[in-house]
N, C-alpha and C positions, 0 to 999 in steps of 0.2 A: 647777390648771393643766393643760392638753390635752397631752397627745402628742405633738401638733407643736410646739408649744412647747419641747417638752423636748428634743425630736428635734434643732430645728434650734440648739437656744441660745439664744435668744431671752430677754434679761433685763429685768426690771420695773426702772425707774430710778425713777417716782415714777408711786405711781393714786391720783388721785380722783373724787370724780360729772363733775368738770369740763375735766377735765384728763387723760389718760396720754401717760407717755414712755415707750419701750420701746425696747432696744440691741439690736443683732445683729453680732458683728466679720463681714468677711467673709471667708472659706476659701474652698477650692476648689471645695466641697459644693455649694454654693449659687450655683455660676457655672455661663453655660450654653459650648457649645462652643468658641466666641470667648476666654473667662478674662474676660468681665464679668458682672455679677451679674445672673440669671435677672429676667425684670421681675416673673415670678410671685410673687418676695420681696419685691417693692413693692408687691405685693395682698395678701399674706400680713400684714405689716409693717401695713397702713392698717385692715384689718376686723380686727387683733389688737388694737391700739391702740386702735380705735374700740369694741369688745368688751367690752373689758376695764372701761373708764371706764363706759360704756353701760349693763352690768349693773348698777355700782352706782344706776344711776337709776330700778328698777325693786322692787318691791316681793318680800319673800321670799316663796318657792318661783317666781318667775319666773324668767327671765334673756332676752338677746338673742339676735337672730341676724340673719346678716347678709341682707339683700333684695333691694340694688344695691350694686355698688361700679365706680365709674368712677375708672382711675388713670390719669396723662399721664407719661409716664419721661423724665425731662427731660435726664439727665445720665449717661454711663456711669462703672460704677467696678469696679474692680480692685482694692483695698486701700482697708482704714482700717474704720470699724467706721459703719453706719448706726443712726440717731437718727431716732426717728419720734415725732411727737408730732399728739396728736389732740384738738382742742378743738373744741366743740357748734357747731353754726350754727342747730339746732331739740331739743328735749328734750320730747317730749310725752308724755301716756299710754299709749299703741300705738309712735308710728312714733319716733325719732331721727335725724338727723344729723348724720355729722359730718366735718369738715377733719381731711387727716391729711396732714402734711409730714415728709420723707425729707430728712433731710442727711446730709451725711461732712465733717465737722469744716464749714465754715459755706459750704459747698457743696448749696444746694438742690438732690439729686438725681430726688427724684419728687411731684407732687401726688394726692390723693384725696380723692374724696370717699363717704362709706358709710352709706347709710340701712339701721337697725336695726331691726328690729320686737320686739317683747314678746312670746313663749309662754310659757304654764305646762307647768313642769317636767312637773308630772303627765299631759299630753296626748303627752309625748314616746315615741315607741314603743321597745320593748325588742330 
C-alpha cells in the first residue's frame, strides 16, 4: 500500500481483477478553504480505486499506472465518509479503463474515468 494511502486513510472495502471499493471518512485534512472536500480527493479516490483492481489484471512483476484520468465533481460535501468504487469499461494487455463513482451514503458525489497502462516493475527508476 503507498503513502498516500496511508497518509490520507484511505481503506480497502473489497479488491478484485473486477471490481475495487475503497472508503475515505472525510476530516478536515482533506478540505479545501471553503470546509468542502478538495476535488483533488476525487482524482485521488478514482486512479486509487482504478489502481488498485487494475494491478491485479496484469501479470507478476508488472503493475499499473495511471495515463488519463478525467473527473466531473458533481456534488459538494462536508461530512460523512466517501465510497468510490471502480469497475472495468476496457481490460487489455497494455492499456485499461476504468469507471470510478464517489458516493456519501447514496449521494453520487463525483464521476471518473482512468485509463491505466502496464510497466514492468523492472524498467522503474530508482
Amino acid at each position: 500500500m503507498s503513502d498516500l494511502v496511508k497518509t490520507l486513510g484511505i481503506k480497502v472495502v473489497s479488491l478484485s481483477s473486477n471490481e475495487s471499493i475503497i472508503s475515505l471518512e472525510i476530516s478536515d485534512e482533506i478540505k479545501q478553504p471553503y470546509g468542502i472536500v478538495h476535488g483533488g480527493i476525487n482524482a485521488v479516490l478514482a486512479e486509487t480505486a482504478a489502481s488498485m483492481a487494475g494491478a491485479k489484471n496484469v501479470p507478476e512483476g508488472s503493475t499499473v499506472v495511471g495515463v488519463d484520468l478525467t473527473t466531473h465533481h458533481l456534488q459538494a460535501e462536508k461530512k460523512g465518509t466517501l465510497l468510490a468504487k471502480a469497475t472495468p469499461l476496457h481490460v487489455g494487455s497494455n492499456l485499461q479503463t476504468w469507471q470510478v463513482e464517489v458516493h456519501n451514503n447514496d449521494v453520487l458525489t463525483s464521476v471518473s474515468q482512468v485509463t491505466l497502462s502496464r510497466i514492468d516493475l523492472n524498467r522503474i527508476r530508482n
